[in-house]
C-alpha positions, -999 to +999 in steps of 0.1 A: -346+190-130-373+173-104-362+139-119-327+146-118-329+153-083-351+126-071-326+102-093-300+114-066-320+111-038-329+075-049-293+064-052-276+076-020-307+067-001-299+031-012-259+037-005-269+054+028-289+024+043-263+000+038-230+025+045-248+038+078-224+040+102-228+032+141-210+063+154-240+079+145-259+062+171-237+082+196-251+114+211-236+143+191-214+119+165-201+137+138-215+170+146-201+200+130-206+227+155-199+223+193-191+197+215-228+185+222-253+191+197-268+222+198-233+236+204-222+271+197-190+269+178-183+266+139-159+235+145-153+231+180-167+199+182-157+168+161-170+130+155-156+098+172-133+076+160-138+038+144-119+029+178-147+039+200-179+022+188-196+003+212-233+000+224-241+036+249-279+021+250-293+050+228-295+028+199-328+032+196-331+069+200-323+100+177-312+132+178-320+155+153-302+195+148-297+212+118-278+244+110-282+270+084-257+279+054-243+314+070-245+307+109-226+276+132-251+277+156-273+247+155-308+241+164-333+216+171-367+204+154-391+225+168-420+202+187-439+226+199-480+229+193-492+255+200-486+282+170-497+268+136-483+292+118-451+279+126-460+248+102-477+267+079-471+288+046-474+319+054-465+338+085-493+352+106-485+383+093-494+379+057-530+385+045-533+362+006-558+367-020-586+341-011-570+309-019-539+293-003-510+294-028-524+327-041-500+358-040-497+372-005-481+401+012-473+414+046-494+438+062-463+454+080-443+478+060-408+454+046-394+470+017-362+454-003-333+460+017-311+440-007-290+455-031-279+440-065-296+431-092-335+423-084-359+403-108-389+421-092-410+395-089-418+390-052-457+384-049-452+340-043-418+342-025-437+329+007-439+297-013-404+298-022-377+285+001-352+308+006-316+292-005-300+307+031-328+289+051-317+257+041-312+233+071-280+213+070-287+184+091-271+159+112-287+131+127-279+098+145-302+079+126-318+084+096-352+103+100-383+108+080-410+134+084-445+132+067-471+160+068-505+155+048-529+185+055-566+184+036-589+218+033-618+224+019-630+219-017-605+186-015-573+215-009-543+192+001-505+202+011-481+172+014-449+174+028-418+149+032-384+154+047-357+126+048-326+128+063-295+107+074-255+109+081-241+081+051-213+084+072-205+106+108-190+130+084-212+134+055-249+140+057-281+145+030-314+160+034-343+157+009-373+179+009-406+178-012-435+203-006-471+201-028-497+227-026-528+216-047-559+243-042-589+245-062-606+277-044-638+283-028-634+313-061-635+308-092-605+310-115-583+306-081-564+273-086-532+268-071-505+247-078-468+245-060-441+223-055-407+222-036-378+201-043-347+207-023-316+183-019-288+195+001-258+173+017-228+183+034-195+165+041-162+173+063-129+153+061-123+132+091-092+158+098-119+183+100-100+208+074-119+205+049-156+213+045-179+212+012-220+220+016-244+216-020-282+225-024-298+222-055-335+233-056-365+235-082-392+257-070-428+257-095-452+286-088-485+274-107-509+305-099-543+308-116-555+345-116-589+359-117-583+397-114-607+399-088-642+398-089-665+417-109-679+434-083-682+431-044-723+432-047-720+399-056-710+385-022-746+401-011-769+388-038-782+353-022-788+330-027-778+327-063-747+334-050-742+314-015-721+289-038-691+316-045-675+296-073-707+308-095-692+346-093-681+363-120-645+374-123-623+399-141-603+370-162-597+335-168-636+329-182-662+301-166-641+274-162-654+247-143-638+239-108-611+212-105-604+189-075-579+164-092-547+162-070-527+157-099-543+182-119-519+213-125-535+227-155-529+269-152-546+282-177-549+318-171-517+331-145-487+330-134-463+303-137-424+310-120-399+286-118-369+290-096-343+267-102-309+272-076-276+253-073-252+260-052-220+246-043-199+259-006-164+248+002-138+258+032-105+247+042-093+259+075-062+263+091-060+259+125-049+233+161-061+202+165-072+196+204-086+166+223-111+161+252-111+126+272-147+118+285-130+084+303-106+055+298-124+046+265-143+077+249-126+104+233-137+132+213-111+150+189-118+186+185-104+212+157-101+249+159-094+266+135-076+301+133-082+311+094-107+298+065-104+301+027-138+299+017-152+293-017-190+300-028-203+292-065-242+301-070-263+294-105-298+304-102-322+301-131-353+323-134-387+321-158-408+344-152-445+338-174-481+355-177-499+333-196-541+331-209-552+305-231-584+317-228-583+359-231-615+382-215-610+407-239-636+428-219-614+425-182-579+431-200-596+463-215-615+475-179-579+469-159-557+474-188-570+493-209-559+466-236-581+455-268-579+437-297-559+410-278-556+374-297-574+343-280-540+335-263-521+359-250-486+355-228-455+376-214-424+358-201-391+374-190-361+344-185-328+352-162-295+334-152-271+344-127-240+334-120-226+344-087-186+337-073-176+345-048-142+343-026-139+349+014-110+348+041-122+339+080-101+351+110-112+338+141-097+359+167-105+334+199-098+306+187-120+285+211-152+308+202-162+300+166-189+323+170-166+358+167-147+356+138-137+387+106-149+379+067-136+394+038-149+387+005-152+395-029-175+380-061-180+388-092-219+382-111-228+374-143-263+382-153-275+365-188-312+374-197-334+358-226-365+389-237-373+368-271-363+401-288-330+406-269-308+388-249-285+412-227-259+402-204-245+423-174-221+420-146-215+429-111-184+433-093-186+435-055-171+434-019-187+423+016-173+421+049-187+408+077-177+411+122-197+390+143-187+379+180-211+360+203-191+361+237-189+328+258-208+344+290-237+351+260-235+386+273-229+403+242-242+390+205-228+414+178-228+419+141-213+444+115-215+433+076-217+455+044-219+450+011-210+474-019-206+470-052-181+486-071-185+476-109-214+465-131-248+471-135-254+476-101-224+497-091-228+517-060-256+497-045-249+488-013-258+476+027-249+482+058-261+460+089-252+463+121-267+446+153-260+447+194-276+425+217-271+430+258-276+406+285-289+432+309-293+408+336-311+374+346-336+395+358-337+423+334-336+403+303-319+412+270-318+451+249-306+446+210-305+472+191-301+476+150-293+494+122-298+490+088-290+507+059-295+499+018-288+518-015-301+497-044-313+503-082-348+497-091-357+463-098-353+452-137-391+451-141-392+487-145-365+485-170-372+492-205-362+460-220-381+436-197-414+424-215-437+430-184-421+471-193-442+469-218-476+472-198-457+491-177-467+529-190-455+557-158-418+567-154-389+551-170-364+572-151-363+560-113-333+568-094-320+542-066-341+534-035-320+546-004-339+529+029-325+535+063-339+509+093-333+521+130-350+491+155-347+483+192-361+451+211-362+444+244-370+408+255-381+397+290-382+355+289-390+354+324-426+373+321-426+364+284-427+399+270-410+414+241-416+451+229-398+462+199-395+494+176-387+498+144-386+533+127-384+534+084-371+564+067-374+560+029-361+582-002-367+574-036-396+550-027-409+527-061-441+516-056-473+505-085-499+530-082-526+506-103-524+479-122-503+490-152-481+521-137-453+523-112-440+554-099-414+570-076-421+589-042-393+619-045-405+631-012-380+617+019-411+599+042-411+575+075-429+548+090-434+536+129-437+505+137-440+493+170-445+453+185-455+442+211-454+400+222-461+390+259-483+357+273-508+361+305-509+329+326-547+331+335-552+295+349-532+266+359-535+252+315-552+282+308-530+311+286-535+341+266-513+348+238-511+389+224-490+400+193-501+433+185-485+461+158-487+499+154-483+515+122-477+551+115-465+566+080-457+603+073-494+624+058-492+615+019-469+584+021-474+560-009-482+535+020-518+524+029-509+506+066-536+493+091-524+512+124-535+479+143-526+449+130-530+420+162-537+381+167-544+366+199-547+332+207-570+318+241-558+281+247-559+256+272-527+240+272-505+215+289-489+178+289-514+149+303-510+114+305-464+114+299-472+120+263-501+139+250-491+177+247-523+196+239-526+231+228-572+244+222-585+274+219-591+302+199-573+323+173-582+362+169-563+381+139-575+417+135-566+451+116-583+485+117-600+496+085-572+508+062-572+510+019-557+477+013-534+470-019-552+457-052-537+433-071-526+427-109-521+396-123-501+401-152-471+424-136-475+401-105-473+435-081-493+447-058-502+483-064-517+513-040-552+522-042-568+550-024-606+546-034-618+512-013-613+510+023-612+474+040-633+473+073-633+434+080-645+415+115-616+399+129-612+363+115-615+337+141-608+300+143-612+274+165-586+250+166-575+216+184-536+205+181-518+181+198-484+158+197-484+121+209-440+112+205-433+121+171-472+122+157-485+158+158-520+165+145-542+195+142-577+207+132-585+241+126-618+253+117-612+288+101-631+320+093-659+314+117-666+353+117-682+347+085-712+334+095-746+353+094-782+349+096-809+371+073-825+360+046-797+334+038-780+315+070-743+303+068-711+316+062-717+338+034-700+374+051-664+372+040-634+397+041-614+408+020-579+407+010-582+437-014-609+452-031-619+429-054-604+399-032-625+385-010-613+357+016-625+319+022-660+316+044-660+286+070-627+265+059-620+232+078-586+223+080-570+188+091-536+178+093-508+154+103-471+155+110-453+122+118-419+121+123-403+086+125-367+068+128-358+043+099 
């Protein structure tokens, strides 16, 4: 699959250079979306004509937006420097167990509200790529973005991004991601990679549209099971170098800093493999706009579109030790007698096809149109033993309308399914945003509501069942999401509400069992965003959460959860913008999740309670043109003096997870025009 793909890339990268075509030189060429880029509607714009090339004096400039799969709004790169997070793995949000790569979660509540079949599997989808978050580009010139960031312990993430228009009309976009961590912990190695290749191309009529993505996605996750014991982190200094502690699983093997090394020889190893293949043909009035006496730009509006959505996504799903701990497998487990290799694998295939109809009411506002759709899934699994096949049958419809004054931004879509294995799942989303008033800001409010069968790891045929020992009987999840945010960008402040009321809740409750809450329980969650201007560069940044779940909830929630960030910040010298400071994340003491490694699920725990320092960093970021470049030096909470001085007092993740001590990170992103 990866060389397939980087076959492709190779060849139309070679077609590209020599086919590119000077219209794309022009600001907002070929541009599928608006009249200028950035535009609103989902063909309102259109590309120049042969007849109009000549030099505009931008020929050495670029403009770069991209659009996602399921939305015509575009968007540009974001430039900003201020908020790593923004370039980084996880989301603030997320807490990950002590090595980058390593299964994460949020510490918000954010169960599955998606009906349909489910794998289960969701402890590494922050490393995963999201097919719907692919960005469909469209450039003037072909660009090229490089980020290289090195850790500790020789950690390194690279990145690269190509893209170009091979014509005004047809665009490509290549994207490769590498995560290489040894871990400051033993049996902690992480290995990841990304390959995405997506391309999209419209007729020069306009009527006819056709989008593709195909994507591999390797989760290479060594697991340890924790460590033996949390004294550990205390006895120094035969323990100051934490790679020496003992863990649950995975043996003494010896550390390894090799960037081509992606040897797993005790975890998790997932491969997500996705194709996917989008066509319309819309039906509509062709229009015209005359800039001046040589320039014009022909437009298309369409009135209906016959879409057309084929989806084939592969799944493997593996636990596998070479090198079995009889002694941890029987203290989590309760397993013995286990052979020197041991392994459990689960492999899926879906087939998803799916047929829609588009209205578009307004015909000059692409943004308010009606869907109706049908599909029709076909689910192959491969148990070693067994190899079932199901199917799914089911409708969605969809009303969204973005008004021209941006007054109003609404949004109605359901899904149900009405035959298969999942019949009678279903979803119902609906969203209204409000302009209040220049002054006043904006009110949206939401509602949210899903029905959905268990996931098929609790099903008896799955392998990873077969640790599972509790209740084989669940009935459907039933989740119901009532939110409100109210946004003020003139003072920078957003406050927001969400309030959770769950039925039927599935949740692990240790590291072999899951479980169903029968008793109807809610969460609060309440948000709060909002900057301080305390100097003429000087700024205080404040995101802060409240948590509050029903007495007896099978939910263990911090009911703080808060990062703030003190920078100096500003743009000196035309082209240096400069974002230092510091980074604060904190939670109140709470009994965080354990962890196990061969079901891949994090599981509640009511015995440990986490009461960690807040994690600070230090960190230095700033963008010179297209060259961005940060250094962060993380954890520096961790440092103590007593009998041994350094940064030996680390938190923890879970129980038996402790965090990284003092962890330098340095990184570049350099974006440049072929």
């Amino acid at each position: 699959m990866t060389r397939l793909l980087l076959l492709l890339f190779l060849f139309i990268s070679s077609y590209a250079v020599q086919a590119q075509n000077p219209l794309q030189r022009l600001p907002g060429a070929g541009l599928l979306g608006g009249n200028r880029i950035g535009g609103g509607g989902g063909g309102g714009g259109g590309p120049f004509k042969d007849s109009l090339l000549h030099r505009t004096g931008l020929e050495d400039s670029i403009t770069v937006a991209f659009r996602y799969l399921d939305t015509a709004r575009f968007y540009f790169l974001d430039s900003t420097v201020n908020d790593f997070s923004k370039k980084w793995h996880l989301p603030w949000t997320h807490i990950f167990l002590g090595n980058t790569g390593s299964a994460s979660r949020s510490l918000l509540f954010s169960p599955n509200m998606k009906p349909g079949w489910d794998h289960g599997f969701h402890a590494y989808d922050a490393y995963i790529p999201k097919i719907e978050e692919t960005k469909f580009y469209n450039t003037t010139r072909p660009y090229t973005q490089l980020d290289y960031i090195l850790g500790a312990k020789v950690e390194q993430n690279i990145g690269v991004l190509h893209t170009q228009n091979i014509r005004y009309n047809w665009n490509f976009a290549f994207n490769f991601k590498l995560i290489n961590a040894p871990g400051i912990f033993r049996n902690t190695k992480n290995n990841h990679t990304n390959l995405n290749f997506n391309t999209w191309y419209t007729t020069p009529n306009r009527r006819y549209t056709v989008y593709f993505i195909a994507a591999n996605n390797k989760i290479g996750a060594t697991e340890n099971g924790g460590i033996k014991s949390t004294k550990f982190l205390d006895s120094l200094p035969f323990f100051a170098e934490r790679f020496s502690i003992p863990t649950n699983i995975g043996g003494a093997e010896a550390i390894q800093n090799s960037l081509l090394s992606n040897t797993i020889t005790t975890g998790n190893r997932y491969t997500v493999t996705n194709f996917l293949i989008r066509h319309h043909y819309d039906i509509g009035k062709k229009d015209s706009l005359v800039v001046n006496d040589t320039t014009t730009v022909y437009l298309y509006y369409p009135r209906f579109r016959f879409q057309h959505t084929v989806q084939l996504n592969r799944y493997k799903f593996e636990f596998a030790d070479s090198k079995v701990d009889t002694a941890g497998y029987n203290l989590l487990y309760g397993l013995s007698n286990l052979p020197s290799t041991f392994g459990i694998k689960d492999y899926w295939q879906t087939f998803t096809n799916e047929a829609a109809i588009y209205s578009f009411p307004d015909i000059k506002n692409q943004q308010q149109f009606i869907k109706a759709a049908a599909g029709y899934q076909q689910l192959d699994a491969d148990f070693g033993t067994a190899e079932p096949s199901f199917s799914n049958l089911f409708l969605n419809g969809e009303y969204r309308n973005k008004t021209k004054n941006k007054k109003w931004d609404m949004e109605l879509a359901g899904t149900l399914y009405i035959g298969g294995f999942n019949a009678g799942d279903y979803n119902v989303h609906a969203s209204l945003k409000r302009l209040i008033g220049q002054k006043l800001g904006y009110l949206t409010l939401g509602f949210d509501n899903v029905n959905r069968k268990p996931s098929f790891i609790h099903d008896d045929l799955s392998n990873f069942k077969k640790l599972n020992l509790g209740n084989t009987s669940f009935g459907n999840e039933n989740i119901t999401v009532a939110s409100a945010m109210y946004e003020l960008p003139q003072q920078k402040l957003k406050l927001g509400a969400k309030y959770f009321l769950a039925a039927n809740y599935i949740y692990f409750k240790n590291y072999s069992q899951a479980d169903q809450e029968a008793t109807l329980f809610n969460v609060l969650q309440l948000q709060l965003e909002k900057q301080f201007r305390i100097g003429r560069h000087w700024n205080w940044y404040i995101e802060a959460y409240a948590q509050q779940s029903t007495a007896g909830a099978p939910v263990n929630l911090p009911l703080l959860f808060t990062r703030n960030r003190f920078a100096f910040e500003g743009k000196f010298f035309k082209t240096l913008n400069l974002s230092t400071g510091v980074e604060l994340r904190y939670h109140t003491p709470y009994k965080a999740d354990g962890f196990s490694p061969i079901l891949g699920q994090f599981f509640l725990q009511n015995d440990t309670t986490i009461n960690n320092l807040p994690d600070i960093a230090a960190y230095l970021q700033f963008r010179i043109r297209s060259l961005s470049v940060f250094l962060r030096a993380e954890n520096l909470n961790t440092f103590q003096i007593g009998a041994s001085n350094g940064f030996l007092n680390n938190n923890l993740a879970g129980p038996l997870n402790p965090t990284p001590g003092f962890f330098v990170r340095f990184g570049v992103y350099w974006g440049f025009v072929n």
